[in-house]
C-alpha positions in Angstrom: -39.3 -11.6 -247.6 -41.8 -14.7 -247.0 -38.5 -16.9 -247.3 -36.8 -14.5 -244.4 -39.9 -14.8 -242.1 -41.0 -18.3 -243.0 -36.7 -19.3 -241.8 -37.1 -16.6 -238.5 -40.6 -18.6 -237.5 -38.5 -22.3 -237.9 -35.5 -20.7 -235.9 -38.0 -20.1 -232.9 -39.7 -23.2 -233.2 -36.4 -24.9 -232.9 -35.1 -22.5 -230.0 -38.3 -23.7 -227.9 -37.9 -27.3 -228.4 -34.3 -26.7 -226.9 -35.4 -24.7 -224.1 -38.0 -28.1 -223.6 -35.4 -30.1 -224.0 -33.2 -28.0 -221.7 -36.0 -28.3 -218.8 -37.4 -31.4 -218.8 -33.6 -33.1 -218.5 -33.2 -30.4 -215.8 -36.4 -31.5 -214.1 -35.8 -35.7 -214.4 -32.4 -34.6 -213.0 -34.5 -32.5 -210.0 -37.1 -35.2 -209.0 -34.8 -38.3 -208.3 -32.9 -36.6 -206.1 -34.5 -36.2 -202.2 -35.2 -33.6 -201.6 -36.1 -31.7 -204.8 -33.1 -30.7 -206.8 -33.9 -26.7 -207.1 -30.2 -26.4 -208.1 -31.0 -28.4 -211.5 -33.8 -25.7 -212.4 -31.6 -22.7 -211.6 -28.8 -24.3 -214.1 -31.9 -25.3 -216.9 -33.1 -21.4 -216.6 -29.9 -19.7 -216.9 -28.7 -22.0 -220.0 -31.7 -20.9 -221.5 -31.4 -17.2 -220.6 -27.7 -17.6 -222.0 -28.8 -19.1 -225.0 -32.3 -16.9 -225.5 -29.9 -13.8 -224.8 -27.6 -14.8 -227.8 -30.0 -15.4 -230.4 -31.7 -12.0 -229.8 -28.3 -10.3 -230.1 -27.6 -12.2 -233.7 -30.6 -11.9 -235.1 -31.5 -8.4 -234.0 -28.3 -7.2 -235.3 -26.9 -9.3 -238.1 -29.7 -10.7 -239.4 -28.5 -12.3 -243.0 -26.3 -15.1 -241.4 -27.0 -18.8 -241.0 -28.8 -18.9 -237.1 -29.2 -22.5 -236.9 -25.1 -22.8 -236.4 -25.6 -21.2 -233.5 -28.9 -23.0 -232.2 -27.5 -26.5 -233.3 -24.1 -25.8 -230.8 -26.2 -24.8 -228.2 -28.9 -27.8 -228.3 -25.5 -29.9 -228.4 -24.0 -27.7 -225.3 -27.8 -28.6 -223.4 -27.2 -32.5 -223.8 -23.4 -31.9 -222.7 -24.6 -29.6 -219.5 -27.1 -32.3 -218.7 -25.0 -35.3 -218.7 -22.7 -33.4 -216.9 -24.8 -32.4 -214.1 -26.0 -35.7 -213.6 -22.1 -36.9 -213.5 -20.8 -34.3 -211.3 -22.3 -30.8 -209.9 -19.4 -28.7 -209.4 -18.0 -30.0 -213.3 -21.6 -28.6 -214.1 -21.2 -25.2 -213.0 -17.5 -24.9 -214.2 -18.6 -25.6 -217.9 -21.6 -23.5 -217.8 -19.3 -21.0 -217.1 -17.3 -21.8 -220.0 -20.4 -22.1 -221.8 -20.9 -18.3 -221.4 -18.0 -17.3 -221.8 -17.7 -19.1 -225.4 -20.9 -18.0 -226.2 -19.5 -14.6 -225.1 -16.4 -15.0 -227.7 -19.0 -16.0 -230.4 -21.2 -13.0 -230.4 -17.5 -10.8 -230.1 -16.7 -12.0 -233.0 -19.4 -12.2 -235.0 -20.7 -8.1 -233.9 -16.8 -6.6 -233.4 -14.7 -8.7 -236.3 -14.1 -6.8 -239.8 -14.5 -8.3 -242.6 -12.4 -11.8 -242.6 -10.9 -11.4 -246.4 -8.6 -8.5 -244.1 -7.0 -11.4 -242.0 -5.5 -13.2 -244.9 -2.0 -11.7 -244.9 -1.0 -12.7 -241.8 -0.1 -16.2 -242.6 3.7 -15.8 -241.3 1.7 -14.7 -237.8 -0.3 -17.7 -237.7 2.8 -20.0 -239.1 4.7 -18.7 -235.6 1.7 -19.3 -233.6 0.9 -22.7 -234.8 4.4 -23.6 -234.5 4.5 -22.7 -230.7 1.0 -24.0 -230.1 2.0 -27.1 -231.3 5.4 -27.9 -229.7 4.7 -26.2 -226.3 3.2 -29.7 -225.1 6.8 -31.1 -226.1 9.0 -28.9 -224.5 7.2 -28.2 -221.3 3.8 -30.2 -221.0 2.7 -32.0 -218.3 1.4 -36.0 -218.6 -2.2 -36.7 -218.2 -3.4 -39.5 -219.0 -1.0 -41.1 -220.9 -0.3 -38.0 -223.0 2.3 -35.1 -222.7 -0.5 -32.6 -224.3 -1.2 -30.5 -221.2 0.7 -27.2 -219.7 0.3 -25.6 -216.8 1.0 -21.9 -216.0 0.5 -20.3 -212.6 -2.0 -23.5 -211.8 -4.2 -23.3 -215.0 -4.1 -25.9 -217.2 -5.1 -26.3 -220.8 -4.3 -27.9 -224.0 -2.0 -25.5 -226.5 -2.8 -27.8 -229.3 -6.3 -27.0 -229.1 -5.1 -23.3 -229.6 -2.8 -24.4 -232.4 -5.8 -25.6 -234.2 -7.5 -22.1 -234.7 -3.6 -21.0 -235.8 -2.8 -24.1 -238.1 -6.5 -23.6 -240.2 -6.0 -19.9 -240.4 -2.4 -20.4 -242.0 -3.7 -23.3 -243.8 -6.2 -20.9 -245.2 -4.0 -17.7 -246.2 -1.0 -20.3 -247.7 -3.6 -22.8 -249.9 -5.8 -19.9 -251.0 -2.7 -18.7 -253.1 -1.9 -22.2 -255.0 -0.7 -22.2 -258.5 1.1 -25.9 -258.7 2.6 -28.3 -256.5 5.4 -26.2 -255.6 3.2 -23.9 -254.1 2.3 -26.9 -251.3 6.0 -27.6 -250.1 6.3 -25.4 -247.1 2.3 -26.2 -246.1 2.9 -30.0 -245.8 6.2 -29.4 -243.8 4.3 -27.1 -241.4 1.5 -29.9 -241.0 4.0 -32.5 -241.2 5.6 -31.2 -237.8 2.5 -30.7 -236.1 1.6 -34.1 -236.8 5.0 -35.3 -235.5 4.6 -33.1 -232.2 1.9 -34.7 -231.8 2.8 -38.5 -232.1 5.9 -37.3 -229.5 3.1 -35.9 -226.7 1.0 -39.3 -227.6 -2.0 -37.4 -228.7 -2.4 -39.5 -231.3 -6.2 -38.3 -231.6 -5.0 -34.3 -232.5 -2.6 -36.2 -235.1 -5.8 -37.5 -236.7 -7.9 -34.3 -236.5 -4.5 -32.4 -238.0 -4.6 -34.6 -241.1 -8.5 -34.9 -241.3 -8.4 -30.8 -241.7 -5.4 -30.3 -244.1 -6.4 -33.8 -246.6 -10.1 -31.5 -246.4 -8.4 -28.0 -246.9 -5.6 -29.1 -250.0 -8.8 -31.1 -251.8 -10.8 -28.0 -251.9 -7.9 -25.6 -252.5 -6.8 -27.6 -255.5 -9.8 -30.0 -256.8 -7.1 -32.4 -257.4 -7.5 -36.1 -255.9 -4.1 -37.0 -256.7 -2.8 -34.7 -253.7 -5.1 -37.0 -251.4 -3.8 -40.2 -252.3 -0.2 -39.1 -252.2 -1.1 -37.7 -248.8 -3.0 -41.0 -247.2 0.2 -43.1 -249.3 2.5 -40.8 -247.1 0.6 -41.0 -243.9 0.3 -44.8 -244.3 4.3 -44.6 -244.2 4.0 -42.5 -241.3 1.8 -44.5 -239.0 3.6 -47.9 -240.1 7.1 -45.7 -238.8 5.3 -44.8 -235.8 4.2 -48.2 -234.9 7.6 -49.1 -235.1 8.9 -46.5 -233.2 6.6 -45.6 -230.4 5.4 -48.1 -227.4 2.6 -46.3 -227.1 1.1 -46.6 -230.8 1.7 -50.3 -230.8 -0.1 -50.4 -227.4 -3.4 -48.2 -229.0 -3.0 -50.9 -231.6 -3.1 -54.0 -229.9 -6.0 -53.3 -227.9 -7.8 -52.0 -230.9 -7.2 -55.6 -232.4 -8.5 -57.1 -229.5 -9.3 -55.5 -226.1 -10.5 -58.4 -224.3 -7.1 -60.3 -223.2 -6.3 -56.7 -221.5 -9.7 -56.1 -220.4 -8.0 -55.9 -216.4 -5.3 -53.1 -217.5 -4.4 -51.9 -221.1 -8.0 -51.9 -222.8 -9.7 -51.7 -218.8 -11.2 -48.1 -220.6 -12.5 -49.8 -223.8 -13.8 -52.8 -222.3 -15.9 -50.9 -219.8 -17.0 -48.2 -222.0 -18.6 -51.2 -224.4 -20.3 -52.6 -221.9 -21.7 -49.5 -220.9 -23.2 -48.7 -224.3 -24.2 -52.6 -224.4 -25.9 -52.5 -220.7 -27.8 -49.3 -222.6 -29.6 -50.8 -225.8 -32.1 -48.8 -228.1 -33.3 -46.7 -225.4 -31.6 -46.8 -222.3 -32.1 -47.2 -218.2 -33.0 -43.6 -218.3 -31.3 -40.4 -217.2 -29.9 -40.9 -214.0 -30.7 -44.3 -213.4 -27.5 -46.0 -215.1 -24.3 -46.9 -213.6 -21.4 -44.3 -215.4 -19.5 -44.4 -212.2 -17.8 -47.8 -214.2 -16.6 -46.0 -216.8 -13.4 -44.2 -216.6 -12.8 -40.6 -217.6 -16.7 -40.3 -217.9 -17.0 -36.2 -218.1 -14.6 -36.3 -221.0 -13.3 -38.8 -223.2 -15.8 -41.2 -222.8 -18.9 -39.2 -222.2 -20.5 -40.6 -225.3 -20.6 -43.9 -223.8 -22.2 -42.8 -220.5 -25.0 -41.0 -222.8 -25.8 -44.1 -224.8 -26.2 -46.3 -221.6 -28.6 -43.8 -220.2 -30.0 -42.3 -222.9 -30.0 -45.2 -225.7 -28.3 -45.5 -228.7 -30.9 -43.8 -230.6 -30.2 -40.6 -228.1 -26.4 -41.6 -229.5 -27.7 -41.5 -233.2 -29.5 -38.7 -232.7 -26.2 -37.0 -231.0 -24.4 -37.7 -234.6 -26.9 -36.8 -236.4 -27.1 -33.3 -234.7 -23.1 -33.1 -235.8 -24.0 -34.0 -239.2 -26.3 -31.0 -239.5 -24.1 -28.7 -237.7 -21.3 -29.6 -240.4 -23.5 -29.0 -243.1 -24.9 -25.5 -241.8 -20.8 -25.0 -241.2 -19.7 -25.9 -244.7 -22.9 -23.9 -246.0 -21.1 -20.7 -245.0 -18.3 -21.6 -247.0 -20.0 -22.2 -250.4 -21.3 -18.3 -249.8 -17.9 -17.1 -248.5 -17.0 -13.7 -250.2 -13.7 -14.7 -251.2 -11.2 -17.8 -251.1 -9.3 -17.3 -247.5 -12.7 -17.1 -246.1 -13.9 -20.2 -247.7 -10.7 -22.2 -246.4 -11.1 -20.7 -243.6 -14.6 -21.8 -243.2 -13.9 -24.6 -244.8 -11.0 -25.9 -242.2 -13.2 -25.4 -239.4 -15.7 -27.4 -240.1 -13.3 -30.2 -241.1 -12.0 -29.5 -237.0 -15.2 -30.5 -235.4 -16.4 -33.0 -237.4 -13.0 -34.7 -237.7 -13.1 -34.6 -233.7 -16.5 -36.1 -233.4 -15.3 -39.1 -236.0 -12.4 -39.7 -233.9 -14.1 -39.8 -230.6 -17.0 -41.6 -231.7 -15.0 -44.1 -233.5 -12.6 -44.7 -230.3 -15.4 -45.3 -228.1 -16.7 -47.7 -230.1 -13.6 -49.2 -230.8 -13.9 -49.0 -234.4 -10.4 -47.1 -234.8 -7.9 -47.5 -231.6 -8.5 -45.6 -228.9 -7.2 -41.6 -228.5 -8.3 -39.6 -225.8 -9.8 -36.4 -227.0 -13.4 -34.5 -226.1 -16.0 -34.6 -228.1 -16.8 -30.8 -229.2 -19.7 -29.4 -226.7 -20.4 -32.4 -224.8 -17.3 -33.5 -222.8 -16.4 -31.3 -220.0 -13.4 -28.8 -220.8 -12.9 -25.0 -221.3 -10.5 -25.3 -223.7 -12.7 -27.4 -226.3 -15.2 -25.3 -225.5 -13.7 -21.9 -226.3 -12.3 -23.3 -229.2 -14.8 -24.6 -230.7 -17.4 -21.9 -230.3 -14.2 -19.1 -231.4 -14.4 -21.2 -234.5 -18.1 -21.0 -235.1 -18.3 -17.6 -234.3 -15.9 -17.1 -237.5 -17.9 -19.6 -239.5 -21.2 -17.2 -239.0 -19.2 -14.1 -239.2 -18.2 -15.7 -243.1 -22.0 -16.8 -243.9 -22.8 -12.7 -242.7 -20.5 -11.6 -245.3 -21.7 -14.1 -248.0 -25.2 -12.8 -247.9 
């Protein structure tokens, strides 16, 4: 009982340094601008409403699960609001909006969902979904930014393979939870086999990397056996190296990897300005509002780290990672108390998502792996992401409910 109170009191404490932090941003936002930005305090008191809201419903009515998955998204969601307010107004308000409505999802799931161990006999369902999810971008995607990865129906547009995430983890899950021997993982690497090759086809080479960061994660703790892993990076090594020789585009990612500056004008113009930015920012930044992000391209999504670090510092960027790192470990907390094996894969896979998206991001930005253009879970603008990514918590503290 002390425990339960004593964890209740540091759940609070926490909530009102991120309705602090959630203000004072707001306000630094408000007072630069002339005249006083009363628009920056509206959006700082209904985040904090939204998020206030939330944590009353969990804790008042499922009280045994991990809370701090929740308040560690929603600190992360703060910093990405900010940012984006500062960038852009009208992005602002958009993903606020999906803010709610993925907080929304969350709670749904966590007070309406039965018991997850009930979903594990649908993997056929999930195979079909993931299937579709993943080649939709192929057959009849649009090109953004360099990638085939986007569909539009009836003027909304959004990314399937975000969907075909949820789907792939969840069949993942139901399939892997059921291994016996090697046989058993035949028609599981074909399935993430041709979402990886969908992928390299659309040129979302960064959803590749996520896809193989979740199912190396999901086979090592559905078997225990390292082996499978090393067969599996000695296989994807063959695949890049046939990629590289196939595709323009991976050869491209490549080069300017190896060395941006030559094609600092046009191939690697992205790269190169996003390094400076980060550079121009040091320890501790010019200070919210006071840096130049207009510079960097594609600054509300792909490269929205960079933007933070030059105004913020890289210590705000460390600290960024390091709020990741603890959201992943809260994440893969649920698992080891998951009821049963599907829900611990399950668990399991989602955890691998986020934190395999905020490696490859991260890593792009700072050019230490090539460049692929994906958001970084919370931060970046994007109502995809953001459904997705709170859907998946909300069935990561539905599991650590059950567990307890």
């Amino acid at each position: 009982m002390v425990r339960v109170l004593d964890s209740i009191k540091d759940e609070k404490k926490l909530l009102k340094y991120t309705y602090f932090l959630c203000f004072i941003c707001f306000f630094n936002l408000a007072i630069i601008k002339q005249p006083f930005d009363k628009g920056a305090m509206v959006m700082a008191l209904v985040i904090c409403l939204l998020i206030g809201y939330s944590y009353f419903v969990i804790r008042k009515f499922f009280s045994d699960g991990d809370k701090y998955i929740f308040i560690f998204s929603s600190i992360l969601s703060v910093i990405g609001m900010v940012m984006l307010y500062r960038l852009n107004m009208a992005v602002a308000i958009k993903q606020i909006v999906w803010f709610a409505v993925g907080v929304t999802g969350f709670i749904l799931i966590v007070v309406l969902m039965p018991d997850t161990s009930r979903f594990s006999k649908y993997k056929y369902i999930y195979l079909v979904f993931t299937l579709i999810f993943m080649g939709m971008g192929t057959f009849v995607g649009i090109e953004l930014n360099g990638s085939k990865n986007w569909v539009d129906i009836a003027g909304f547009q959004f990314q399937p393979s975000e969907f075909g995430k949820l789907f792939l983890v969840a069949y993942l899950a139901a399939d892997l939870k059921d291994y016996k021997n090697f046989k058993s993982l035949i028609i599981p690497a074909l399935v993430v086999m041709m979402s990886l090759g969908f992928m390299v086809i659309q040129r979302d080479l960064g959803s590749a990397l996520i896809f193989f960061g979740i199912a190396i994660t999901m086979l090592y703790i559905a078997t225990s056996k390292f082996k499978y892993v090393i067969v599996c990076f000695l296989l994807s090594a063959a695949g890049a190296l046939m990629s590289y020789k196939l595709f323009d585009h991976v050869r491209t990612r490549v080069m300017i990897w190896k060395n941006p500056w030559p094609y600092a004008n046009d191939q690697s113009y992205q790269i190169v300005q996003s390094m400076f930015s980060i550079a121009s920012g040091g320890l501790t930044g010019t200070g919210l509002g006071l840096g130049h992000p207009e510079y960097v391209p594609i600054n509300t999504t792909d490269f929205i780290f960079a933007v933070l670090c030059e105004e913020l510092g890289i210590l705000m960027g460390f600290a960024i990672i390091i709020l990741y790192f603890l959201l992943f470990y809260r994440c893969m907390r649920a698992a080891v108390y998951g009821n049963d094996e599907f829900s611990r894969l399950l668990a399991v896979g989602y955890s691998a998502m986020i934190a395999s998206q905020v490696l490859v991001i991260v890593g792009g930005v700072m050019n230490a792996i090539p460049l692929t253009g994906i958001t970084l879970p919370l931060v970046s603008r994007g109502g995809s992401s953001m459904l997705i990514t709170f859907f998946s918590l909300g069935i990561i503290q539905k599991i650590s409910e059950e567990g307890r």
